[in-house]
N, C-alpha and C positions, 0 to 999 in steps of 0.2 A: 656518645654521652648518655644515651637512654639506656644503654645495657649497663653501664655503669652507674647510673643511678638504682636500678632493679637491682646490680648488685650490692651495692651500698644498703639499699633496702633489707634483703635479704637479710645481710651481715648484721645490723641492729636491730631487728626485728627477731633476730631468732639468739640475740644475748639477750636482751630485754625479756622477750618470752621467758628464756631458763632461770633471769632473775628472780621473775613473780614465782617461781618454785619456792625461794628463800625466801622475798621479801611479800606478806600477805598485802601491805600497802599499795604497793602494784597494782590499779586495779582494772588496767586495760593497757595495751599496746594497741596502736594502729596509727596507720598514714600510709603514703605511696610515693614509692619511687623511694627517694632518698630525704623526704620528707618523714620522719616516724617522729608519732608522741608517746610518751607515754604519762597516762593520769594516775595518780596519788590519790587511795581514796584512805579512812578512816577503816572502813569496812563495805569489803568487798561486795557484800549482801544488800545492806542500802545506800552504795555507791556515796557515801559522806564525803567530799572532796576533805583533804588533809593540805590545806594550804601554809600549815604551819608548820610541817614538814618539808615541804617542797621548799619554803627559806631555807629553813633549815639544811637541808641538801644542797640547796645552790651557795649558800652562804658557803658550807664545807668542802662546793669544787672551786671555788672561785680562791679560797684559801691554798686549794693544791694546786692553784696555777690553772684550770679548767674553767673556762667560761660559759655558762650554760644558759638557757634561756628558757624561762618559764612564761606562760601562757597561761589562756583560760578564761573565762570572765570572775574566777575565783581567784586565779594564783595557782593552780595545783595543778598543771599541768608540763610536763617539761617536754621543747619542742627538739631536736634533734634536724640537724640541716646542713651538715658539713659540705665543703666543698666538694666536685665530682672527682677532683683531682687530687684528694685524701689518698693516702697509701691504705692497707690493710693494715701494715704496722701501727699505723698512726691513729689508725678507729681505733684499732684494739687500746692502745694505750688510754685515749682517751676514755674507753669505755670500763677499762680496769680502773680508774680516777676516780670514774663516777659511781662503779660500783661500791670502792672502798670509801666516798664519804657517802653513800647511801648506807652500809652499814654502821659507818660512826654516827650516822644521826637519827636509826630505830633505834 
């Protein structure tokens, strides 16, 4: 289960990462194991959490059937924690959901 969790890690940690290419909002990835966040800022520069986005985004996966969970003592954090027992088909899909309403809601 711990190789699988570092994998799972892996896997969302390194779409996430190639998100914040496209998305400047992104303004950090990180966590461990199969735990990863990723925070929501305004700008990247003076780390402005964007909690109104982060609804925003959660509101538009929870629309396409994705349940997400955001965090943070703002709101603008979104937690990632799938089961060990996720497929890779089944990250990736979830993680294409959440990219397509992350671009419907920049």
């Amino acid at each position: 289960l711990a190789g699988r969790a570092r994998a799972i890690g892996e896997r969302l940690t390194g779409r996430l990462t190639s998100m914040t290419e496209r998305f400047p909002q992104i303004g950090e990835v990180r966590g461990r194991g199969a735990m990863i966040a990723a925070e929501l800022v305004t700008d990247r520069e003076t780390k402005e959490p964007a909690a109104a986005l982060a609804g925003a985004v959660n509101k538009a996966c929870h629309e396409r059937g994705l349940v997400t969970l955001t965090c943070g003592t703002l709101g603008n954090v979104f937690r990632f924690l799938p089961p060990l027992t996720i497929t890779d088909e089944l990250l990736d899909e979830g993680l294409d959901v959440f990219e397509e309403a992350f671009a419907a809601s920049v």
